[in-house]
C-alpha positions as CSV (number, residue, x, y, z in Angstrom):
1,X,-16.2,5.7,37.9
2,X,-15.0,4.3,34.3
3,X,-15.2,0.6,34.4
4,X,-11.5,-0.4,33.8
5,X,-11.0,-2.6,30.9
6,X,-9.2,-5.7,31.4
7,X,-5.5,-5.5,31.8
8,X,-4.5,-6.5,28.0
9,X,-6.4,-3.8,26.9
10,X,-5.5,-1.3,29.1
11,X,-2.4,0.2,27.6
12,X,-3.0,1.4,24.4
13,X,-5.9,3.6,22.8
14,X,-6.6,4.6,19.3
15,X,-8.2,8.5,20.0
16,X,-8.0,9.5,16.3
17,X,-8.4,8.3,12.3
18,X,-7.4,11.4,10.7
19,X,-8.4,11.2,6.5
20,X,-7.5,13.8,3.6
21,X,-9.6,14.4,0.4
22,X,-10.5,16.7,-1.6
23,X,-9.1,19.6,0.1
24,X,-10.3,18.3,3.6
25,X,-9.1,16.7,6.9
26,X,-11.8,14.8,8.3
27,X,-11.2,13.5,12.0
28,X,-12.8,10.7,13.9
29,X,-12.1,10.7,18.0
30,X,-12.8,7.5,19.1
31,X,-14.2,6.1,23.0
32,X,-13.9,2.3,24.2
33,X,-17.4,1.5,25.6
34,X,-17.0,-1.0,28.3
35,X,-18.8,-3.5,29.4
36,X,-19.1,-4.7,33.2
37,X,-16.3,-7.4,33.0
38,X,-14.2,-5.2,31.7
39,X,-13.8,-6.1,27.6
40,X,-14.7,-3.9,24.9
41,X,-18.6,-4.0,24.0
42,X,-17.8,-1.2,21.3
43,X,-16.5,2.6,20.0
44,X,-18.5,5.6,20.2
45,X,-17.3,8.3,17.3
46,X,-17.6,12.0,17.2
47,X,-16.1,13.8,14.0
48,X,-14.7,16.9,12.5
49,X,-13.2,18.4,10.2
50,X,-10.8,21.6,8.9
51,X,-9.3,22.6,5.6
52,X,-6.7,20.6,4.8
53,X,-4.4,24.1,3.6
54,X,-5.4,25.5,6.9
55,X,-1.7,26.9,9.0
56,X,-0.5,24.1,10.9
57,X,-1.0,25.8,13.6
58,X,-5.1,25.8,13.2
59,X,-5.0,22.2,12.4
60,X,-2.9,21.0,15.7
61,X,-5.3,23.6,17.6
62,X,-8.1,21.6,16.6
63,X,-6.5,18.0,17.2
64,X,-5.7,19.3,20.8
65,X,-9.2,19.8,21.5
66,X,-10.6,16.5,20.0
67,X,-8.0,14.5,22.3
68,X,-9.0,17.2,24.9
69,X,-12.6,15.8,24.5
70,X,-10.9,12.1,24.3
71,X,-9.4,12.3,27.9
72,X,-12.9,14.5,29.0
73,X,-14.9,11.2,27.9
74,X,-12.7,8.6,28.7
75,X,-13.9,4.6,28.1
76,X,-17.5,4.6,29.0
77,X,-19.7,2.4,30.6
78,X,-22.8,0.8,29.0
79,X,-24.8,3.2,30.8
80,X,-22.9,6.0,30.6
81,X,-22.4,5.1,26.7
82,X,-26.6,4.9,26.5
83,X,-27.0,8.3,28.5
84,X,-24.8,10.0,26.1
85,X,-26.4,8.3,22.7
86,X,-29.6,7.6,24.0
87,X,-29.4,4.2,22.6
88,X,-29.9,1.1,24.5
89,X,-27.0,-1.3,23.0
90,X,-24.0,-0.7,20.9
91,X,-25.1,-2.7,18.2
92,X,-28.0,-0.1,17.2
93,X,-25.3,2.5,17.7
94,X,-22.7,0.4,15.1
95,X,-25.1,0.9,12.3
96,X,-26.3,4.4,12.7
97,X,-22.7,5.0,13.3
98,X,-21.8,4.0,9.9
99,X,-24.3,5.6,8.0
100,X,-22.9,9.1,10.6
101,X,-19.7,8.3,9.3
102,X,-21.1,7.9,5.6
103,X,-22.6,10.9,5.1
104,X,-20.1,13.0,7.4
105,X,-17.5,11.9,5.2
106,X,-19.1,12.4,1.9
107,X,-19.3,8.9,0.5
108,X,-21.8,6.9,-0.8
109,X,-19.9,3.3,-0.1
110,X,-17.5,1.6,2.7
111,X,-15.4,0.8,-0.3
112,X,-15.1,4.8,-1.6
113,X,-14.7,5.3,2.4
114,X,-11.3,2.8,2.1
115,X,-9.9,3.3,-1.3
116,X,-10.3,7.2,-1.9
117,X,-8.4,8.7,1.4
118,X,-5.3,9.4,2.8
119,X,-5.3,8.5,5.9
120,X,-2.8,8.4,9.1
121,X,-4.1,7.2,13.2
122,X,-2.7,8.8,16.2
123,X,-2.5,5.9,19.3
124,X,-2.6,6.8,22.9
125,X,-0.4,4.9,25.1
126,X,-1.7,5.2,28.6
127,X,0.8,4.3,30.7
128,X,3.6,6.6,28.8
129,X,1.2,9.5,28.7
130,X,2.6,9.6,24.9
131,X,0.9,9.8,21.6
132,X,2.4,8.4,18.3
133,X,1.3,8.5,14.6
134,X,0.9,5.4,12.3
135,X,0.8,5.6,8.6
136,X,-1.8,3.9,6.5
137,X,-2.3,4.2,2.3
138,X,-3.2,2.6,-0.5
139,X,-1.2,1.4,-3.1
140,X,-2.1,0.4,-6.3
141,X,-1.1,-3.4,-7.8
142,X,-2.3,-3.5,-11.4
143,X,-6.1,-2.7,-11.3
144,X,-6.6,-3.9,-7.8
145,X,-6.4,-1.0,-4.7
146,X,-4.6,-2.4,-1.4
147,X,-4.1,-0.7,2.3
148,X,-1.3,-1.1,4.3
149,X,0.2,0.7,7.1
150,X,3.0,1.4,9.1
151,X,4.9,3.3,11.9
152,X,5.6,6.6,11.3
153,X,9.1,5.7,10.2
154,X,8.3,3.7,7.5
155,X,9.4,0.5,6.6
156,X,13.0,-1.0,6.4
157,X,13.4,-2.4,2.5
158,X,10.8,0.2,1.5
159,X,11.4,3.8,2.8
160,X,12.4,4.7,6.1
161,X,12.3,8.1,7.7
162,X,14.9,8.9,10.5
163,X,12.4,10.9,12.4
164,X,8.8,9.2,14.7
165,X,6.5,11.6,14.6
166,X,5.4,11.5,18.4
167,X,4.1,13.8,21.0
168,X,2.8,14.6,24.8
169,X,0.4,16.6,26.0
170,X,2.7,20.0,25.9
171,X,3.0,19.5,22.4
172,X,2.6,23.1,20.5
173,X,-0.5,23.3,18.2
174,X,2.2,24.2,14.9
175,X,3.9,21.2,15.9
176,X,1.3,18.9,16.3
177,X,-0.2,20.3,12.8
178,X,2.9,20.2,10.9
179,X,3.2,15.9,12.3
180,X,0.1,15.8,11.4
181,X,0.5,17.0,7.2
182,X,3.8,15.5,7.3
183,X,2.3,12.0,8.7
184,X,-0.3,12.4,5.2
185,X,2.9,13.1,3.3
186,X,4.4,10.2,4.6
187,X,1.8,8.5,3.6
188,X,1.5,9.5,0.3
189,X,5.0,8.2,-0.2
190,X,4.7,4.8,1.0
191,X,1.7,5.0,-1.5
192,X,4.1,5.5,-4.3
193,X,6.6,3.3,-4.0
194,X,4.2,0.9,-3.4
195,X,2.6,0.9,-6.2
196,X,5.4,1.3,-8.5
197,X,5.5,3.3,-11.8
198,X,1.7,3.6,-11.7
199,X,2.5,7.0,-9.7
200,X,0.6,10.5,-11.4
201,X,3.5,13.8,-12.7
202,X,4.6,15.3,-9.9
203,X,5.0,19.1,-9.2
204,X,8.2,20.1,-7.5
205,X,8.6,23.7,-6.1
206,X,11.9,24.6,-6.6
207,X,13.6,27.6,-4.0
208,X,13.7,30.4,-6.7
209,X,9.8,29.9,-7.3
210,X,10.0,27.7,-10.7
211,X,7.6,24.9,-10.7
212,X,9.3,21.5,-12.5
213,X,6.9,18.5,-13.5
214,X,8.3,15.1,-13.8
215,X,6.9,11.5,-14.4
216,X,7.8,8.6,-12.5
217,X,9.9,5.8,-14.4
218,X,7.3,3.1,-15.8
219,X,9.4,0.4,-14.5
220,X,8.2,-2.1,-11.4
221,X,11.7,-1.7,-10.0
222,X,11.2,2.3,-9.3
223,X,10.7,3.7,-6.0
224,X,9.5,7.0,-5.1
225,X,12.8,8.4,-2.5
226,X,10.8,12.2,-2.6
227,X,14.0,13.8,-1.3
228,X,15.5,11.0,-0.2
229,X,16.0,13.5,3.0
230,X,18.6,15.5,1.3
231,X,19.0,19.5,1.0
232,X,20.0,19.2,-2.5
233,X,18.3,16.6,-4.0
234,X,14.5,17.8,-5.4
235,X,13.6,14.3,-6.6
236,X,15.0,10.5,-6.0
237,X,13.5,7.6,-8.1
238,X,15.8,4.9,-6.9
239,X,15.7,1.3,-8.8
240,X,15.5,-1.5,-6.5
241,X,16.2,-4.8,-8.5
242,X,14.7,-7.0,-5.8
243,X,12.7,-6.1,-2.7
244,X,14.7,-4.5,-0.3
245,X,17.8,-4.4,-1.9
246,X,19.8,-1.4,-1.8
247,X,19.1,0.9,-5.0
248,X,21.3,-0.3,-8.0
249,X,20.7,3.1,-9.9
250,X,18.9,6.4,-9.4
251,X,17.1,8.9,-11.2
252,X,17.6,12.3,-9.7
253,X,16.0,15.8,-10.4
254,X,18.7,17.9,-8.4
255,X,20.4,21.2,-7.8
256,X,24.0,20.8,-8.9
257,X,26.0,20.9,-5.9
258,X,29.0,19.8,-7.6
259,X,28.7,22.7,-9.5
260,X,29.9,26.3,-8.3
261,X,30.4,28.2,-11.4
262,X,28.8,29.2,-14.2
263,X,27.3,26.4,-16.2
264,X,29.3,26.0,-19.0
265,X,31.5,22.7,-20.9
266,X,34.4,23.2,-19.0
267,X,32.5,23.7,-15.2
268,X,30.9,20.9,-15.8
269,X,33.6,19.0,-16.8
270,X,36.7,19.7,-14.5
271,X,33.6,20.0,-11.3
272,X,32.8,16.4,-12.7
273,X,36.8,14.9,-12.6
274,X,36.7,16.6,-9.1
275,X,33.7,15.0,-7.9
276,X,34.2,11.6,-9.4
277,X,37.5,10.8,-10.1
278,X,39.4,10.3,-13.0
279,X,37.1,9.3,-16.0
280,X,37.5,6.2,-18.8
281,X,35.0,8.3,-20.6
282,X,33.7,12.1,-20.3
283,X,31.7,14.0,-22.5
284,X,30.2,17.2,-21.8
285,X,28.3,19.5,-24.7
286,X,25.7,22.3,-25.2
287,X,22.5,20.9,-26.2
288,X,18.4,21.8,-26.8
289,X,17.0,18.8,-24.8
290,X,13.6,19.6,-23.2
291,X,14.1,22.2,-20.6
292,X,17.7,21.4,-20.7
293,X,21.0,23.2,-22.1
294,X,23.8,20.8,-21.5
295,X,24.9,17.3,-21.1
296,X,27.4,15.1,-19.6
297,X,28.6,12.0,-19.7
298,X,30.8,10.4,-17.5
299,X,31.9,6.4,-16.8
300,X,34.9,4.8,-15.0
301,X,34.9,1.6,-12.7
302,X,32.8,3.1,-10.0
303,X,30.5,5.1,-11.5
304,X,28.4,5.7,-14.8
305,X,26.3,9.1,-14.9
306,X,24.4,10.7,-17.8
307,X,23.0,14.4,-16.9
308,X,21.3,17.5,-18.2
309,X,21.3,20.7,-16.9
310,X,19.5,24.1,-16.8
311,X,20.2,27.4,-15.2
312,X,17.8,28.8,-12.8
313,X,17.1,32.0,-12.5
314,X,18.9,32.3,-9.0
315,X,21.9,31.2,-10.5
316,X,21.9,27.6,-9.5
317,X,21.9,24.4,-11.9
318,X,18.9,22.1,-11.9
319,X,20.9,19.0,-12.9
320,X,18.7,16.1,-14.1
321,X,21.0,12.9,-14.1
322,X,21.2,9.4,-14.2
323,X,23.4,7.7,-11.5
324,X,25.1,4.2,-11.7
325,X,27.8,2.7,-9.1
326,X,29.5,-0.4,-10.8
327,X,28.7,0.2,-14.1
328,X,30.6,-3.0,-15.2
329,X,28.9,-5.4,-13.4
330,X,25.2,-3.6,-15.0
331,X,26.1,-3.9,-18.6
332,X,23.0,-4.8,-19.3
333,X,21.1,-3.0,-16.8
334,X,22.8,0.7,-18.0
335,X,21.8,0.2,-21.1
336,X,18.3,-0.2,-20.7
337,X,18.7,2.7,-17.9
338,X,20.4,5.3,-20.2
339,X,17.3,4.4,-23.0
340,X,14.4,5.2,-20.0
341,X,16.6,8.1,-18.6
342,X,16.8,10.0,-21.8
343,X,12.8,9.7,-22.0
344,X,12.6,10.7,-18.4
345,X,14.6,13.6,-18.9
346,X,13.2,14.6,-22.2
347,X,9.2,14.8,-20.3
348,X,10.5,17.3,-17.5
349,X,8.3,20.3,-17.9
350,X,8.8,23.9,-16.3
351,X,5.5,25.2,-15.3
């Protein structure tokens, strides 16, 4: 029988680090090895890995067989722990561990190891029966690399998602791959927002097949939104004047829904009074601009908006637009807005 750790310990297991690189998803099943009063002397590893574009469905197969091989183990005792590595005392096994991990992971350094991966953790809490992600990434602040982490929804003032990514042991392997990719893509955006205008283009996929590029603000306020967990919206860079603040302005790379008719002056315009009101100011022309083929311009006391748009081939208008609420209490702040938005817009590329 499994020496039972002490009570404080007893509820919660960590059964998997789960990394992504270079194509890869490399797991890491973790065992408590117990000592005879009951604390931890240790953690015995196994690994694998799988193709990190592999179906969802292969990927959750192979997670349901490492934590099959979790509960198979269990926390071992010392002896147990020395018939299975052969090894006499953990602290041997800590540093052949290491240079396991090392090699299996295809670095050279602990520091390549914790600034080069994406990473999430699935937990185990025993007396649920339940599993739950955590995120982890690293952010960048100036030339320095940092890791931090999270639940799986995020952080409140940062980015919240409305959904945990959790599971039990009937969990299907798609579902349990597709938690698993969007935990890494989670992740990724905490990663950006983090770091703040230091983020690389980003490729968006749009439905009728056109691939858009677009480049993050290079302002400290900006965060990375992703969707902001809206059908219509392809892109949200919302600015946050002061840490977690509501967003004062946005940058969005959208589809138009505004829109229902042809793109032309007057669509845009009288789909723009119905949307927003009656306008102080509103400007709408054809225009060469980039990838774009109009733009608008509208202000009143609730709202200031500057957009470009471009018919897709499906028929729909990508709509690139700046979005301010209050625009008379950000006088200053507009201004300096409408300047980086034009830029922003201007270094959209269709690829």
């Amino acid at each position: 029988m499994i020496p039972k750790l002490q009570e404080y310990m007893n509820q919660k297991r960590i059964p998997l680090f789960l990394r992504k690189r270079n194509g890869k998803i490399y797991f890491q099943m973790q065992i408590n090895v117990a000592r005879e009063d009951g604390l931890c002397a240790g953690i015995y590893c196994e690994y694998d890995k799988i193709c990190s574009d592999a179906f969802p469905e292969k990927i959750g197969s192979l997670t349901k067989r490492i934590i099959s091989r979790f509960h198979e183990i269990g926390d071992l005792s010392l002896s147990e722990f020395q018939d299975l590595t052969g090894m006499d005392n953990v602290d041997s096994y800590d540093a052949q561990k290491e240079e396991e991990r090392m090699k299996f992971m295809e670095v050279k350094s602990e520091k390549e190891l914790n600034e080069s991966f994406d990473e999430c953790i699935i937990h185990y809490d025993v007396e649920k029966n339940q599993y739950y992600f955590s995120l982890s990434w690293i952010y960048q602040k100036g030339k320095i690399k940092m890791r931090d982490s999270s639940s799986s929804t995020g952080e409140k003032g940062i980015l919240t998602f409305d959904k945990t990514l959790e599971f039990d042991d009937d969990v299907t392997s798609e579902s349990l791959g597709e938690m698993i990719l969007e935990a890494f893509n989670r992740g990724k955006k905490m990663a950006e927002i983090m770091s703040r205008g230091t983020c690389p283009p980003k490729e968006i996929d749009l439905l009728e097949g056109t691939i858009v590029e677009v480049i993050s603000p290079k302002d400290k306020h900006f965060a990375d939104y992703g969707d902001a967990g809206v059908g219509e919206i392809y892109q949200d860079y919302a600015y946050i004047a002061r840490e977690g603040s509501e967003s004062s302005a946005d940058f969005l790379l959208t589809v138009a829904p505004e829109i229902y008719e042809a793109l032309s002056c007057d669509n845009i315009r009288s789909a723009w009074l119905e949307a927003f009101g009656e306008a102080d100011e509103l400007d709408v022309k054809e225009t060469e601009y980039g990838i774009y083929q109009y733009r608008a311009e509208f202000k009143n006391k609730k709202m200031f908006r500057i957009a470009y748009f471009r018919e897709l081939n499906d028929g729909t208008a990508l709509e690139c637009c700046l979005e301010i609420t209050s625009p008379s209490k950000k006088k200053k702040l507009t201004e300096k807005l409408s300047e980086m938005f034009e830029q922003f817009a201007l270094n959209c590329k269709i690829r």
